[in-house]
Backbone as a chain_set.jsonl record, in Angstrom:
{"seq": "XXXXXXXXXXXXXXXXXXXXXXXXXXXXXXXXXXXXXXXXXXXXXXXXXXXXXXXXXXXXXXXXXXXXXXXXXXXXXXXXXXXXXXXXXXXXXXXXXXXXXXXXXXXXXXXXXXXXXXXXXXXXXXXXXXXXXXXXXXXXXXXXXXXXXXXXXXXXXXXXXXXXXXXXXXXXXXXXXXXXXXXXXXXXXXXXX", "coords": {"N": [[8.193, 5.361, 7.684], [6.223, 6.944, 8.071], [7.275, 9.202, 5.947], [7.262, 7.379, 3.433], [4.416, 7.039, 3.068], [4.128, 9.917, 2.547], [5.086, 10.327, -0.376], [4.816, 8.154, -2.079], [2.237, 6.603, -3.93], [-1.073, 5.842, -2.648], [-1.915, 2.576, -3.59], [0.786, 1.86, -4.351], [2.005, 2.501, -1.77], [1.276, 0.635, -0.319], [1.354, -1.82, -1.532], [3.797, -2.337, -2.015], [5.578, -1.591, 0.417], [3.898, -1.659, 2.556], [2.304, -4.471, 3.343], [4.693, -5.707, 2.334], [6.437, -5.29, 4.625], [4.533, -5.92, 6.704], [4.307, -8.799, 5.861], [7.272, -9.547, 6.88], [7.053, -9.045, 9.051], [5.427, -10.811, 10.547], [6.673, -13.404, 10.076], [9.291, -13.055, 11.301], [7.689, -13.227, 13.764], [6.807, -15.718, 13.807], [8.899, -17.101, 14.071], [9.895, -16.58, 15.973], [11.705, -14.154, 16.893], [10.662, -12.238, 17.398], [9.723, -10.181, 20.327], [6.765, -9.474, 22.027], [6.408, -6.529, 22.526], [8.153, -5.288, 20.529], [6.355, -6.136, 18.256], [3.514, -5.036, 18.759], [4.674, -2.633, 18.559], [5.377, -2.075, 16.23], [3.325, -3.012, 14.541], [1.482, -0.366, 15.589], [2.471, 1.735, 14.515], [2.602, 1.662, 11.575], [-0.765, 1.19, 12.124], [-1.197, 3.046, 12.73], [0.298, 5.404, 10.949], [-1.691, 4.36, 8.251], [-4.313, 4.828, 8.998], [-3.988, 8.242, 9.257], [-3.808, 8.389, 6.991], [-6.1, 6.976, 5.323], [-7.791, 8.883, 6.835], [-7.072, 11.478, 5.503], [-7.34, 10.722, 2.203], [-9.768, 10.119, 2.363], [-13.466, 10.742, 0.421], [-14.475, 13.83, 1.579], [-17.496, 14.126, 3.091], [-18.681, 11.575, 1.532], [-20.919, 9.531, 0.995], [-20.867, 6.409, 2.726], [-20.485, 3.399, 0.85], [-19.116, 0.978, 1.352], [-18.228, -0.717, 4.294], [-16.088, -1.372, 6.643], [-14.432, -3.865, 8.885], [-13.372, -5.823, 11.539], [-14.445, -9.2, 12.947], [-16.131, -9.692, 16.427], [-13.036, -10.779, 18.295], [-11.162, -11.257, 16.443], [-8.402, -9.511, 16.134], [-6.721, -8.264, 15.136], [-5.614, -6.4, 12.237], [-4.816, -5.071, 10.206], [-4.077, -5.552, 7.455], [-6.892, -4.952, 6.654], [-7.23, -2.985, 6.886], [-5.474, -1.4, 5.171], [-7.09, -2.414, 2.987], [-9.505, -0.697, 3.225], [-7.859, 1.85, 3.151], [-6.725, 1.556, 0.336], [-9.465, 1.253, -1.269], [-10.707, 3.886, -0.609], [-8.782, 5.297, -1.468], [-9.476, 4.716, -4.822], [-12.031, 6.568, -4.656], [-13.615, 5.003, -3.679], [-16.637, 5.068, -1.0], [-15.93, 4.824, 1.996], [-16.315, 3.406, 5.218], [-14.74, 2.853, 8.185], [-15.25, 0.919, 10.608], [-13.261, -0.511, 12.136], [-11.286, -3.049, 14.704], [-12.868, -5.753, 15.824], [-15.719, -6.366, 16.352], [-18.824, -6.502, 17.541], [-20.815, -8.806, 15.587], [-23.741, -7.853, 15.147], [-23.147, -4.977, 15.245], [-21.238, -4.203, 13.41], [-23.178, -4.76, 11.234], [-25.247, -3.439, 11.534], [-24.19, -0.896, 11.188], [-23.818, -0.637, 8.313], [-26.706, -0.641, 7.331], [-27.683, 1.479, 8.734], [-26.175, 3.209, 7.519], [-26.335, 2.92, 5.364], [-24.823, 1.486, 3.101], [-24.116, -0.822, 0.883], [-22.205, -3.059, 0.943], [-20.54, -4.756, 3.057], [-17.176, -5.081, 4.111], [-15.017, -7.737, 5.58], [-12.43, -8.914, 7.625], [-10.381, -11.529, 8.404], [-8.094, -13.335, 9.982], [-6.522, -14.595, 12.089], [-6.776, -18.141, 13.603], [-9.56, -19.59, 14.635], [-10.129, -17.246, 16.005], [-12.212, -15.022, 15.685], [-15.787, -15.802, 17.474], [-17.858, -18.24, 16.683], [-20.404, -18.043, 16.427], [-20.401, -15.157, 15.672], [-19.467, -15.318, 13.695], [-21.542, -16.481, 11.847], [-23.091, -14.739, 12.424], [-23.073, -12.834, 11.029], [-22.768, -14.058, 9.026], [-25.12, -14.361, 8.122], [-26.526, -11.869, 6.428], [-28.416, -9.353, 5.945], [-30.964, -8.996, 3.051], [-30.269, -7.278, 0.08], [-27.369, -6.425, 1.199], [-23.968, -7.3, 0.74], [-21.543, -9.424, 1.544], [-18.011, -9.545, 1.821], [-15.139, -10.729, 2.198], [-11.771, -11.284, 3.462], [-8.751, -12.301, 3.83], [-6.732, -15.093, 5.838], [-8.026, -16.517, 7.395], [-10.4, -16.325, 5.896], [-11.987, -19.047, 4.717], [-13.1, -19.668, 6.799], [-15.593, -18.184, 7.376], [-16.913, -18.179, 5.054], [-17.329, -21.272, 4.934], [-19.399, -21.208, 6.663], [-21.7, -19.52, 5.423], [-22.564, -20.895, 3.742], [-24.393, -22.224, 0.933], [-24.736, -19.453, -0.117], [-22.285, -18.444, -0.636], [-20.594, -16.93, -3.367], [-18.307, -17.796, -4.492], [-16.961, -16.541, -6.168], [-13.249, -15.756, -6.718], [-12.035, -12.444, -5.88], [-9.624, -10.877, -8.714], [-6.528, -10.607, -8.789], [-3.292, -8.721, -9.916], [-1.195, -9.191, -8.149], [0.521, -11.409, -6.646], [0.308, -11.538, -3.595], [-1.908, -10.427, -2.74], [-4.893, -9.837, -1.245], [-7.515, -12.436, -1.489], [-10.955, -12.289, -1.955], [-14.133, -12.722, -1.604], [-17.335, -12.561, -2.56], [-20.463, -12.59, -0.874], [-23.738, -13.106, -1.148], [-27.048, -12.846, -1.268], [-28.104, -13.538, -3.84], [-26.537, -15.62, -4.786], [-25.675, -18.489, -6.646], [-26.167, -21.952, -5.934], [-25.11, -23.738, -7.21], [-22.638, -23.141, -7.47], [-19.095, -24.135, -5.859], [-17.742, -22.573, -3.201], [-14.195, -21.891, -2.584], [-11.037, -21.782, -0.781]], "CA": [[6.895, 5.003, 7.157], [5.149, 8.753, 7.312], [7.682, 9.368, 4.876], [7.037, 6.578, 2.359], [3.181, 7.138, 2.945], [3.713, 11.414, 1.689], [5.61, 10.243, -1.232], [4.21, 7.097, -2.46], [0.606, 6.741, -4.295], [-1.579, 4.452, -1.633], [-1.351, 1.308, -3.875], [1.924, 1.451, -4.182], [2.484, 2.445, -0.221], [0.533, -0.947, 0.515], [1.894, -3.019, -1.918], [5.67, -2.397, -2.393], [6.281, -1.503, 1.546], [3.264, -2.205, 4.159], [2.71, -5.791, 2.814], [5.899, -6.553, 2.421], [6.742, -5.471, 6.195], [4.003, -6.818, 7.534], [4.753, -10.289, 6.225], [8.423, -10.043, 7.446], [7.269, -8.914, 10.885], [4.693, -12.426, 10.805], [8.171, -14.086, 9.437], [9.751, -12.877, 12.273], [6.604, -13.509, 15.346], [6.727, -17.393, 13.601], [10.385, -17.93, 14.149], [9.988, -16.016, 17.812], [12.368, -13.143, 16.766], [10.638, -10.788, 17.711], [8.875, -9.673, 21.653], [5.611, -8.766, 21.878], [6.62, -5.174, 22.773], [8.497, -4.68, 19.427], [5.591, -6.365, 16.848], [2.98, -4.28, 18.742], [5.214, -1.105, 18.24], [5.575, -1.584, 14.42], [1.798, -2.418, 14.171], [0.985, 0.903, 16.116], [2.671, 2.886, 13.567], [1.307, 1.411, 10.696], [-1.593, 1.784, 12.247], [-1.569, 5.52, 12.701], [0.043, 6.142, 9.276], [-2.671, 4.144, 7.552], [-5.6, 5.224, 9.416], [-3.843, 9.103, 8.839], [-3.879, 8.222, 4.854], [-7.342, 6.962, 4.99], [-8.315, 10.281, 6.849], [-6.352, 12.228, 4.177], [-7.466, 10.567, 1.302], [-11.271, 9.849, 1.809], [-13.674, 11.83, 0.012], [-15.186, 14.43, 2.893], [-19.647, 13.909, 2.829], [-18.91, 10.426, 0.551], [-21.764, 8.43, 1.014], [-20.117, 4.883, 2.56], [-20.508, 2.56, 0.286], [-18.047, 0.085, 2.333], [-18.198, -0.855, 5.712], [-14.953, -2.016, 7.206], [-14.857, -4.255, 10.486], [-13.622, -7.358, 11.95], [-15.66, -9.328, 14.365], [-15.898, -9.679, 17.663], [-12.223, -11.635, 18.738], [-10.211, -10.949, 15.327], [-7.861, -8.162, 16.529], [-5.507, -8.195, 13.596], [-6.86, -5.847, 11.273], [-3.983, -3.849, 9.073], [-4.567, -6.274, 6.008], [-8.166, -4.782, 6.253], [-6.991, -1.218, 7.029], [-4.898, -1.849, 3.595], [-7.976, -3.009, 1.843], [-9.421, 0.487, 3.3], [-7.139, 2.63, 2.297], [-7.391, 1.415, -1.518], [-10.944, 1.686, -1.921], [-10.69, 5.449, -0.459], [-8.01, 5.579, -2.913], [-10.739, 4.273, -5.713], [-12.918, 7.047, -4.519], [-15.003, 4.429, -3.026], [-16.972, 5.872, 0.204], [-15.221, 4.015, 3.156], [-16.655, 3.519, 6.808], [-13.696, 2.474, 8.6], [-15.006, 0.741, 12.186], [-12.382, -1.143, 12.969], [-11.246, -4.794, 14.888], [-12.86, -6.6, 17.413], [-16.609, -5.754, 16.569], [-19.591, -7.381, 17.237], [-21.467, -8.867, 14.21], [-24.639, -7.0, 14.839], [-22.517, -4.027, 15.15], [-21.304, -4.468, 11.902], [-24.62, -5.161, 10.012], [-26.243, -2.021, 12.305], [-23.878, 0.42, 10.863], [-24.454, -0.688, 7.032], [-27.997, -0.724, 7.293], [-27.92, 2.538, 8.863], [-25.569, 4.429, 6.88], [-27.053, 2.519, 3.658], [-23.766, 0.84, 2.959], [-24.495, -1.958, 0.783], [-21.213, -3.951, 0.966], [-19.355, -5.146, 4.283], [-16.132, -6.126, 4.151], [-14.743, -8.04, 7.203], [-11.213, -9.833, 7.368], [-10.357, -13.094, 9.454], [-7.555, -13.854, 9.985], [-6.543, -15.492, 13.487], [-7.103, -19.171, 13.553], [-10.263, -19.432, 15.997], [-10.391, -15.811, 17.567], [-13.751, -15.409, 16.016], [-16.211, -16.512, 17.631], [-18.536, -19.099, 15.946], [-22.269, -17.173, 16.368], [-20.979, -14.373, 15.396], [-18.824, -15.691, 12.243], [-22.794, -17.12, 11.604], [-24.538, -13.746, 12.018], [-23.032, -12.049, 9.542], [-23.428, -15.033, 7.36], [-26.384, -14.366, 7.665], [-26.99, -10.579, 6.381], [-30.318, -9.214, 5.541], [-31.274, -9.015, 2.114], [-29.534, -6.355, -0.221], [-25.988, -6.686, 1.887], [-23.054, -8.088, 0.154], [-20.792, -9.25, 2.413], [-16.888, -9.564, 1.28], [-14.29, -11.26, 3.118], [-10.786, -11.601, 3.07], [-7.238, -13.131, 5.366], [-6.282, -16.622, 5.643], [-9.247, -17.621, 7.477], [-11.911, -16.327, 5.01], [-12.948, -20.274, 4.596], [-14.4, -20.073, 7.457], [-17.238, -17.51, 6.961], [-17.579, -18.801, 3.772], [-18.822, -22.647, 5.024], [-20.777, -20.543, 7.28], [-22.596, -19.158, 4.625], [-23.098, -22.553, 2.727], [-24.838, -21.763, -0.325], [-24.371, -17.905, -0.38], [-20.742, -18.146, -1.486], [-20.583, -16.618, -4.259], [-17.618, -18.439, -5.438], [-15.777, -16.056, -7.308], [-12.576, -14.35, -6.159], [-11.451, -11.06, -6.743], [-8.694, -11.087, -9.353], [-5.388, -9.514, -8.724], [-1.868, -9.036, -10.636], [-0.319, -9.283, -6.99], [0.395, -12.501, -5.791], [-0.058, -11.011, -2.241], [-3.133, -10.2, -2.645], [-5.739, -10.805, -0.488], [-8.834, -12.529, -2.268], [-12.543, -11.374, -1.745], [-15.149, -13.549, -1.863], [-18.487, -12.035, -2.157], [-21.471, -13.188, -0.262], [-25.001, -12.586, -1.73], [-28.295, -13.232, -1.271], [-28.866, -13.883, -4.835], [-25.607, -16.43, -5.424], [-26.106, -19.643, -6.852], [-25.61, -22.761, -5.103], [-24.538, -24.619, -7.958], [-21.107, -22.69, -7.428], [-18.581, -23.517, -4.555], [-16.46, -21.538, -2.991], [-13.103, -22.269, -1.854], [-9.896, -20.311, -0.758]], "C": [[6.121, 6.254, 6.738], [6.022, 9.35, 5.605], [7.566, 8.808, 3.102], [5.145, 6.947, 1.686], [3.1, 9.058, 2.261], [3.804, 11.204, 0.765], [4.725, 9.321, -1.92], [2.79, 7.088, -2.76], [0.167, 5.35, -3.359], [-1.509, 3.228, -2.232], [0.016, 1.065, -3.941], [2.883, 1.179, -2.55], [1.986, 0.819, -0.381], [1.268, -2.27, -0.023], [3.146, -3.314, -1.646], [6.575, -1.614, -0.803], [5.107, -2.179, 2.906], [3.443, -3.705, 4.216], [4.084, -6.089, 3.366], [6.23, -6.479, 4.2], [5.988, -5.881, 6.832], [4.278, -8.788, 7.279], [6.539, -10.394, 6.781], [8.159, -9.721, 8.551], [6.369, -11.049, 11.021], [5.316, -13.423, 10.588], [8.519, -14.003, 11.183], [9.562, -13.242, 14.082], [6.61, -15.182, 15.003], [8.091, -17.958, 14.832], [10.17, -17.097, 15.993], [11.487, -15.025, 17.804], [12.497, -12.052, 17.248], [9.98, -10.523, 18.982], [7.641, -9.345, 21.152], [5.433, -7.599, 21.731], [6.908, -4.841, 20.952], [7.452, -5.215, 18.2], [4.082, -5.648, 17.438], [3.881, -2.477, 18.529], [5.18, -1.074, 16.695], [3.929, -2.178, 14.075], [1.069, -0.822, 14.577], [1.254, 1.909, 14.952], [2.472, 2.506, 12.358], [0.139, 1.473, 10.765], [-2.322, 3.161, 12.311], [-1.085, 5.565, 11.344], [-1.102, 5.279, 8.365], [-3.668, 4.464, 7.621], [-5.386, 7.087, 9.18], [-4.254, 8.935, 7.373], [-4.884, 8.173, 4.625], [-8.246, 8.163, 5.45], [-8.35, 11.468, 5.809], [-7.451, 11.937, 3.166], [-9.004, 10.572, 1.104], [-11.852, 10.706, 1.421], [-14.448, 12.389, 1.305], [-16.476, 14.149, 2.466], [-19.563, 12.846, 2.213], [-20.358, 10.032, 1.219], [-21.212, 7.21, 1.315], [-21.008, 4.084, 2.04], [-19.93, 0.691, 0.588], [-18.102, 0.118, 3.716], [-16.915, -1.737, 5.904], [-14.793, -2.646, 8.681], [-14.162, -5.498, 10.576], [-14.537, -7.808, 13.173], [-15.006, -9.825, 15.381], [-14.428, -10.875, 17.842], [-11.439, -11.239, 17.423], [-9.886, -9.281, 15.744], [-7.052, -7.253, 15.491], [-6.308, -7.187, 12.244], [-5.888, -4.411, 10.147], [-4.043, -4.119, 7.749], [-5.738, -5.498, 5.745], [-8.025, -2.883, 6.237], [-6.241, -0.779, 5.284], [-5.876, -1.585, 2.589], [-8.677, -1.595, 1.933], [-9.079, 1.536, 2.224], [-6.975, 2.347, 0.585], [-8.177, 1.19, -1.912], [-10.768, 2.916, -1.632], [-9.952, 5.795, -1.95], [-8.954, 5.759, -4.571], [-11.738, 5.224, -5.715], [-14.123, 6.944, -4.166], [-15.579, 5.113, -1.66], [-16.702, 4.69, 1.111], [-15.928, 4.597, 4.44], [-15.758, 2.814, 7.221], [-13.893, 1.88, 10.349], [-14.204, 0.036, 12.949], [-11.85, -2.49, 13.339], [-11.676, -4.59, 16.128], [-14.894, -6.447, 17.27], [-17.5, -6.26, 16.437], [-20.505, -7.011, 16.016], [-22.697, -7.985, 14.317], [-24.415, -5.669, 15.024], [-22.581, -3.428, 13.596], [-22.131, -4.149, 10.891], [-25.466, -3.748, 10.068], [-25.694, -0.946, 11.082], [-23.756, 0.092, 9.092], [-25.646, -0.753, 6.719], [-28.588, 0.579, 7.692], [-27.805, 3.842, 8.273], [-26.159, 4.3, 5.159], [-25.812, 1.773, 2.459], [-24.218, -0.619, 2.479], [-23.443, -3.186, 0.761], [-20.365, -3.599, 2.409], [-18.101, -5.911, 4.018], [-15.18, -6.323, 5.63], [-13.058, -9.001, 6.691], [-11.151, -10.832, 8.439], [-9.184, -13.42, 8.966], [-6.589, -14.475, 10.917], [-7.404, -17.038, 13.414], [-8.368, -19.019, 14.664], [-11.047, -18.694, 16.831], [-11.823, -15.285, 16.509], [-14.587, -16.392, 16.433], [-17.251, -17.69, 16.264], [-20.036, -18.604, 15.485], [-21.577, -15.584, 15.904], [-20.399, -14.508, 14.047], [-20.607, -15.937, 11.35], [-23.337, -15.803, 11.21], [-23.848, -12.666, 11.03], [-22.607, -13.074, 7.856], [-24.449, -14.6, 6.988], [-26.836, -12.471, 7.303], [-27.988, -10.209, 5.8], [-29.953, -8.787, 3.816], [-30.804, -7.322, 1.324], [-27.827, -5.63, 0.37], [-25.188, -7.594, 0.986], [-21.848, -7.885, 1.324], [-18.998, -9.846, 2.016], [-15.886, -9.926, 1.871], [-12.848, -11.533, 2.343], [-9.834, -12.171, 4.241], [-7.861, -14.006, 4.873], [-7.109, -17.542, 6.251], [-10.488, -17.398, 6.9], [-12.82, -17.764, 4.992], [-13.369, -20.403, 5.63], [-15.809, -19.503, 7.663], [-17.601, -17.797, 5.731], [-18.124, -20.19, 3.791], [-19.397, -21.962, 5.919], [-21.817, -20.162, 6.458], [-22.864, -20.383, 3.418], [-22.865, -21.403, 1.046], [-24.533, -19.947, -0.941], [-23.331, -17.861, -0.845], [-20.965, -17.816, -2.839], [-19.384, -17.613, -5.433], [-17.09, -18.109, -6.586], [-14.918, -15.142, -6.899], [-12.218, -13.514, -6.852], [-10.069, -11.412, -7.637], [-7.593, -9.872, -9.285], [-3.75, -10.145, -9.784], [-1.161, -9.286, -9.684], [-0.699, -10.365, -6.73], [-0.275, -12.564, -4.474], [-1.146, -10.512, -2.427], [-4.061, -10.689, -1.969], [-7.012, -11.248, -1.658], [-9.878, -12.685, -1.417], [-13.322, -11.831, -2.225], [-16.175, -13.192, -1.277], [-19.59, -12.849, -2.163], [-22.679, -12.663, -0.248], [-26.259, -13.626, -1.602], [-29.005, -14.658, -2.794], [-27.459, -15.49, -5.627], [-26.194, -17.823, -5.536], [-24.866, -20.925, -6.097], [-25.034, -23.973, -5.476], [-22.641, -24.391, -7.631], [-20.22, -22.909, -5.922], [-17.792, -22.756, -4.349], [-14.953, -22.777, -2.249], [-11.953, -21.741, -1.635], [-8.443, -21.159, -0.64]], "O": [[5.6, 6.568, 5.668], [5.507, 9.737, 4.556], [7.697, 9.418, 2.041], [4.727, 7.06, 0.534], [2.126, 9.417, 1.599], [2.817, 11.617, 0.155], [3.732, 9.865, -2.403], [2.047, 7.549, -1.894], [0.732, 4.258, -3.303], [-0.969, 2.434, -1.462], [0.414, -0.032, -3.549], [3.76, 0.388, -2.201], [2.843, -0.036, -0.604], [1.635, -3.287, 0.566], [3.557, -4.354, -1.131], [7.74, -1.215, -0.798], [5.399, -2.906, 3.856], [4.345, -4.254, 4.849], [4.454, -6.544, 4.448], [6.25, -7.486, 4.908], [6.454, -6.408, 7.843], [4.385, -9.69, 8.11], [6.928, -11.528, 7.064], [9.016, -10.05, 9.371], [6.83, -12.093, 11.485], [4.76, -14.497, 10.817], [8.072, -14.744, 12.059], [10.319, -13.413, 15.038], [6.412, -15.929, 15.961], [8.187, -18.706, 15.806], [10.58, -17.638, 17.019], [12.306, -15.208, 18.706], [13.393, -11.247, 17.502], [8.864, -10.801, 18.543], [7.451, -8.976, 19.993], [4.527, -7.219, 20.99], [6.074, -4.289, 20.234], [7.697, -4.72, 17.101], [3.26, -5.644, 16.522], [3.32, -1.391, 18.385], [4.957, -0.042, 16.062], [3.377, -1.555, 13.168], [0.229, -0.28, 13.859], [0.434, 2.726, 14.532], [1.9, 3.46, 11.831], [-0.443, 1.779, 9.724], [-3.32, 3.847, 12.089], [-1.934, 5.756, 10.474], [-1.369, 6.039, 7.435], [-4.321, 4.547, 6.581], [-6.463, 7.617, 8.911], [-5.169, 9.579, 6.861], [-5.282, 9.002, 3.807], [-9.224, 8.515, 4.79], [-9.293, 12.158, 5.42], [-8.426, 12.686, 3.13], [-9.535, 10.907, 0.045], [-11.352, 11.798, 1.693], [-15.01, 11.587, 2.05], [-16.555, 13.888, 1.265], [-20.751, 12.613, 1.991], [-20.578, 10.65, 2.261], [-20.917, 6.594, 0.291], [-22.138, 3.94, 2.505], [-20.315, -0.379, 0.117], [-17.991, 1.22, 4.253], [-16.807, -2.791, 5.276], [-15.032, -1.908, 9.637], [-14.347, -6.296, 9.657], [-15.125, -7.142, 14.026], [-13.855, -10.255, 15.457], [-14.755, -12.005, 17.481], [-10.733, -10.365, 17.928], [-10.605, -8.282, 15.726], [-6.889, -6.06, 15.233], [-7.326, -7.398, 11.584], [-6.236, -3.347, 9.635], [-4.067, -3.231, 6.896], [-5.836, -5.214, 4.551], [-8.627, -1.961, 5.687], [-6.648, 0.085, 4.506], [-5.743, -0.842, 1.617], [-8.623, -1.005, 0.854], [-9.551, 1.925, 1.156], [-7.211, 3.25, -0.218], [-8.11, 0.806, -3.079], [-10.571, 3.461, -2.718], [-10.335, 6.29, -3.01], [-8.999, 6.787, -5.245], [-12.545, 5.071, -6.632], [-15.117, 7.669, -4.134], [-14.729, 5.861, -1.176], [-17.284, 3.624, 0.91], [-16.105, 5.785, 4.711], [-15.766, 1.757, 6.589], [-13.085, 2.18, 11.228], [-14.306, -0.092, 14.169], [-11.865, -3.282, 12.397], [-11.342, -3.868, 17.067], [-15.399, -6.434, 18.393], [-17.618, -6.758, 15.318], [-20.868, -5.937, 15.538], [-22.717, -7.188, 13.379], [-25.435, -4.98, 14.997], [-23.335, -2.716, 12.932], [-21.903, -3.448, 9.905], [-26.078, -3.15, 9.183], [-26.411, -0.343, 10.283], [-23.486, 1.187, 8.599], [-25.773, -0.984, 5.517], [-29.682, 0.94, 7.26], [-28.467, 4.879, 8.269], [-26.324, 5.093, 4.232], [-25.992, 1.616, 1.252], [-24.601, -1.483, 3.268], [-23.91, -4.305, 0.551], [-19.772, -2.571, 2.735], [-18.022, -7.113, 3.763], [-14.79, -5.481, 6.438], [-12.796, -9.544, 5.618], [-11.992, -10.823, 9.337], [-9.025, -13.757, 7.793], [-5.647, -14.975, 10.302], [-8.613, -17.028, 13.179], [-8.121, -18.276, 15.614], [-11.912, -18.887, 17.685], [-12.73, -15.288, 17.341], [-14.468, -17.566, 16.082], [-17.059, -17.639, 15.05], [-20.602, -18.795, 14.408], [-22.46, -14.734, 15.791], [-20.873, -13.76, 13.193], [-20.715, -15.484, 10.211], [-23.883, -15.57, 10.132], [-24.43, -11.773, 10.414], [-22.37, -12.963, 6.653], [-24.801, -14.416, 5.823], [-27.539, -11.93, 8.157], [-28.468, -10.99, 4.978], [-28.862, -8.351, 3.448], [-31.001, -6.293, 1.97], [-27.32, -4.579, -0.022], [-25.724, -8.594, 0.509], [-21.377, -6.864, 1.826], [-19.071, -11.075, 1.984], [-15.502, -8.862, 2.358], [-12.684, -11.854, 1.166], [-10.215, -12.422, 5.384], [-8.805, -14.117, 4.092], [-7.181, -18.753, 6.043], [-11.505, -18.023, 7.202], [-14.036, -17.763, 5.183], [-14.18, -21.324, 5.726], [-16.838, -20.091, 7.996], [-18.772, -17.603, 5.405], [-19.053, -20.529, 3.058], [-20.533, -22.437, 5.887], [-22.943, -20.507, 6.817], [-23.425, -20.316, 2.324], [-22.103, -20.618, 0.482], [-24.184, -19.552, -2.053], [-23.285, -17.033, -1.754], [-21.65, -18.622, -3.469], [-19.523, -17.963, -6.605], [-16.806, -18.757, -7.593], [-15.258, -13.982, -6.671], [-12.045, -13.534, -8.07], [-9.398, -12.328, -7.161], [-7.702, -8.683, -9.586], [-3.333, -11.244, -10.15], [-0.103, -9.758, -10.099], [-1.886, -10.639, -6.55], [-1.172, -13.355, -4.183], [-1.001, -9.538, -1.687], [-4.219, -11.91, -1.959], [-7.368, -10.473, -2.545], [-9.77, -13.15, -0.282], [-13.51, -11.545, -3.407], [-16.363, -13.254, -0.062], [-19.842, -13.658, -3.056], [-22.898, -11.766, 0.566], [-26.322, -14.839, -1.801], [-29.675, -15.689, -2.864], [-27.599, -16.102, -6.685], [-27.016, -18.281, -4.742], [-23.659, -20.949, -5.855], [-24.611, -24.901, -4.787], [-21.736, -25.224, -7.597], [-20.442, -22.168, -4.964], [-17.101, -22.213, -5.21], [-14.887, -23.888, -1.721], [-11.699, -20.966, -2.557], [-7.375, -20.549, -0.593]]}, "num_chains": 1, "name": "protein.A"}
């Protein structure tokens, strides 16, 4: 993996090897292939070489522009480390806090740093909770909040009307889509994932 990640430009690392191995390890944890021991060992080291890359690559003094986080109970968080690492890539300014984090966590450290877009991932059936899936529905005024994984629909009927209701557009199938959540979205539009 360190090897693929020197060589390889970060979209291509993500697309044409993390991806792909992360859905054959979630292939693999379905069918019960694999121990617990061995699908936390090959998250660990994707985790360190991605969180190395995003050290590498970000710009040093950026200004974050991005806040990165899941909330409190969503542990799973390499899809979002992914999404990370190719905004750095982008030259976007990345805050990188992590999984597991409570929502007014979250909201604190874009409001502090001046970070006007959060993006949070979900994707564990459940393992957020419900109040705090809510409180970052609810984000204060000038926050765009961006969501992605397989349970995005559920912070998106949290936020009713706010859905923006338009996903991001990718040439990758695998792609996660990113449905931004605004103050100013109309409620004529739904969302749906």
């Amino acid at each position: 993996m360190n090897r693929h990640a020197a060589i390889l430009p970060p979209r291509e690392l993500v697309f044409s090897v993390v991806l792909p191995l992360l859905r054959d390890l979630g292939d693999r944890w379905e069918r019960q292939a694999l121990r617990p021991g061995q699908e936390h060992l090959v998250s660990a080291i994707v985790r360190s070489v991605l969180g190395s890359l995003l050290r590498t690559i970000a710009s040093p003094g950026a200004t974050p522009t991005m806040v990165f986080a899941t909330p409190t109970g969503e542990r799973h968080e390499l899809g979002l480390l992914c999404a990370a690492v190719l905004a750095a890539s982008a030259r976007v300014g990345v805050l990188y806090l992590g999984a597991d984090l409570p929502a007014d966590d979250i909201v604190h450290a874009a409001t502090t740093t001046g970070a006007p877009i959060v993006m949070v991932s979900l994707t564990t059936p459940g393992a957020a909770a419900r109040s705090e899936v809510k409180g970052l529905a609810r984000l204060p005024a000038g926050l765009e909040l961006w969501v992605g994984g397989p349970e995005a629909h559920v912070l998106l009927t949290a936020a009713g009307s706010r859905a923006a209701g338009r996903g991001a557009r990718s040439d990758r199938p695998d792609a996660v889509t990113v449905w931004p959540l605004t103050a100013s979205a109309t409620p004529s539009r739904e969302a749906s994932s």
